[in-house]
N, C-alpha and C positions, 0 to 999 in steps of 0.2 A: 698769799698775795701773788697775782698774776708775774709771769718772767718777761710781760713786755708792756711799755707806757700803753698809755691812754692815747689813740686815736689824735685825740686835742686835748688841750691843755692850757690852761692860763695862771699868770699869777698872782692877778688882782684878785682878793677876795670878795670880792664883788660880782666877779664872771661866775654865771652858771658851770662853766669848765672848770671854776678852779678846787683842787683838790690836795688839802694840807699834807695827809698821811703820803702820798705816791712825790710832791714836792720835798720833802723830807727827808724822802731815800735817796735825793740827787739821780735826775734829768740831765742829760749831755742829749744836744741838736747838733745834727751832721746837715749846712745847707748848701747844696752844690758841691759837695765833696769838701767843705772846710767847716773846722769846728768852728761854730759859733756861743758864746756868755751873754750877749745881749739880748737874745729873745724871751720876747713880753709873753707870748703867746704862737702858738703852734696850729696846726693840722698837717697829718699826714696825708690822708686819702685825698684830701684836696689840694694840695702840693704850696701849701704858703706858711710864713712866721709873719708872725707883726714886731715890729722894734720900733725902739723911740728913735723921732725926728731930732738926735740934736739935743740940746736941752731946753726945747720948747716946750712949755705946759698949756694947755687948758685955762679958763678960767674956775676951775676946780683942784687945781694944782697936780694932776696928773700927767704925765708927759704925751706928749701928741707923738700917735702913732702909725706906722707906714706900714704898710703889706708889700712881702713880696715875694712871687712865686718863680715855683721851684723846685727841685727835688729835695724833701726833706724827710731826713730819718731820723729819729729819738729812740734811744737807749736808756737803761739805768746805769750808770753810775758806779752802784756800787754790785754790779756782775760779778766780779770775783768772789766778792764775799758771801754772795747765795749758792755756791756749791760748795760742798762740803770736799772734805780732803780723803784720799782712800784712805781707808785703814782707821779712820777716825772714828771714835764712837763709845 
């Protein structure tokens, strides 16, 4: 598996972006220099997240959701634990 997220990213199984196995390993979103847990959805090269408005939904029951850009960067999560230890083996 790649050592770095997905470009974009969502977590509705419903979005073409979204992707169980790379959700799984835990995603951290850095926006504007502060972690953010609230984001629905991501893109890097285009510099936005989407988060819910609130706890407003849809009439689908989804929550209604806001874009907003930005400088954002995504990492894994669990980085420590993909490098092995010296001497280990």
């Amino acid at each position: 598996m790649s050592a770095t997220p997905p470009d974009r990213l969502a977590v509705n199984p419903k979005s073409p972006f979204y992707h169980a196995d790379v959700l799984a390993r835990g995603i951290g979103i850095r926006f504007k220099g502060q972690q953010r847990t609230d984001v629905e959805e991501y893109s890097v090269t285009e510099g936005w997240i989407r988060v819910a408005y609130g706890r407003s939904r849809d009439r689908h029951g989804n929550p209604i959701l806001v874009k907003l850009q930005g400088e954002v960067e995504a990492y894994f999560l669990d980085a420590t634990v993909a490098t092995p230890e010296p001497g280990a083996g």
